[in-house]
N, C-alpha and C positions, 0 to 999 in steps of 0.2 A: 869503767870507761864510757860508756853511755850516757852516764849522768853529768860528763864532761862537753860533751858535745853539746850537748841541750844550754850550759851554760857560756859556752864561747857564740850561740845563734840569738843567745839574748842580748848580751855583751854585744853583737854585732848592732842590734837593732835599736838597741838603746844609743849608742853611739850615734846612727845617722839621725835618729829624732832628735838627739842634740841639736846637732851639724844642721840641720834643716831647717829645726826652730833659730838658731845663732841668726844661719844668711838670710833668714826673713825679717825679724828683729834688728837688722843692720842697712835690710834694703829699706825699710820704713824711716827708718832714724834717718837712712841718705834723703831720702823724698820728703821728710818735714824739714832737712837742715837746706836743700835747696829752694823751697817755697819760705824760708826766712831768710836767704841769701839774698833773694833776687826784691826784696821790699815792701812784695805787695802786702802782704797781709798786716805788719806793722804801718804803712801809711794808710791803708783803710780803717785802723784803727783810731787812731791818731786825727785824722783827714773828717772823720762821723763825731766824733768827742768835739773836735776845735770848732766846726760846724756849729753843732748844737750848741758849746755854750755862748758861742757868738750871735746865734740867734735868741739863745735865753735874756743877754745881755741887752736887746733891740730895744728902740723906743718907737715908734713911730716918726715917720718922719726921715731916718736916717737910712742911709746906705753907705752898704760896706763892698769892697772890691777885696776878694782872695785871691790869693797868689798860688794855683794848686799847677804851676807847669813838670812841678816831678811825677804829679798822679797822672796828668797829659802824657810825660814818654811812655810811663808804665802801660796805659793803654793803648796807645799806638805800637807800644811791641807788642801786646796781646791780641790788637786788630780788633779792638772796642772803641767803638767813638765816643767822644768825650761826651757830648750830650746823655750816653745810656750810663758813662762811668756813677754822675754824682746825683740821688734824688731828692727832692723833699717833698714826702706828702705824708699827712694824718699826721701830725706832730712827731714824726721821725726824718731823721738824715740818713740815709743809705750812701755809702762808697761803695762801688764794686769796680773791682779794678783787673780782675780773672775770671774767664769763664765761671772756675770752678769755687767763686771765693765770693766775699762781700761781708759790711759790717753797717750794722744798721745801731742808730746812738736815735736816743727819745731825748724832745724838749718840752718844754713848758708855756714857753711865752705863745700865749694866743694871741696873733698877731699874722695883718697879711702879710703875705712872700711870695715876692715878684725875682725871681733867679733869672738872669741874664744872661747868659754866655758870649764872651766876648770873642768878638772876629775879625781877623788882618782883612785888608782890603782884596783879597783874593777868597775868599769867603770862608779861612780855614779856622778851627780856635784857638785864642792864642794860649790856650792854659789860666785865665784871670775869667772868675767867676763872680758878678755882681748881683746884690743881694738889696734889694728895695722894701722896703719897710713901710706900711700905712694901719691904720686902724681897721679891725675886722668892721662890718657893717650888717 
């Protein structure tokens, strides 16, 4: 009978380590599938790539206007202003569009870059970022 016991207290504990490991396992999987719900980390993805190879693509001379007003909402829900959301320095494109998040895409074209931010007459951004192009010197 004793040897009985000893096997129903393991059978117990084995059981909640399951159960423990499961709801932890499923609260992660919750918290990665709403940080892919809500955009951000797919348009920062996305947003550092089209970046960079639109600057890889540059000649001098030319300017490009991006249309980024979806990465704008994303950041005004986050309470990131658009100037900190998009960077370019050292031959890399950074998006960060979450506190906790961000995605940095490397170019090639050595070339200068003159980034703009463009503003309504009430001095807010409108989401369209301009992108000026000249020869390094």
């Amino acid at each position: 009978m004793h040897k009985k016991r000893g096997k129903k207290g393991e059978i117990l504990v084995e059981n909640i380590i399951f159960i423990v490991l499961n709801v932890l396992f499923l609260a992660i999987l919750i918290i990665f599938l709403l940080n892919q719900g809500n955009g951000t980390l797919l348009l920062e993805d996305s947003y550092s790539k089209e970046i960079a190879l639109l600057i890889d693509s540059a000649k001098p001379g030319m300017i490009m206007t991006i249309n980024l007003e979806k990465a704008k909402e994303v950041l005004d829900k986050n309470g990131i202003s658009f100037d900190e959301g998009i960077l370019i320095k050292d031959h890399y494109v950074t998006v960060k569009l979450g506190e906790n998040s961000g995605k940095s895409y490397h170019f090639f074209n050595d070339i200068e870059i003159n980034p703009y931010l463009e503003k309504n007459g009430e001095g807010d951004f409108t989401g369209f970022y301009t992108l000026t192009f000249e020869k390094k010197t």
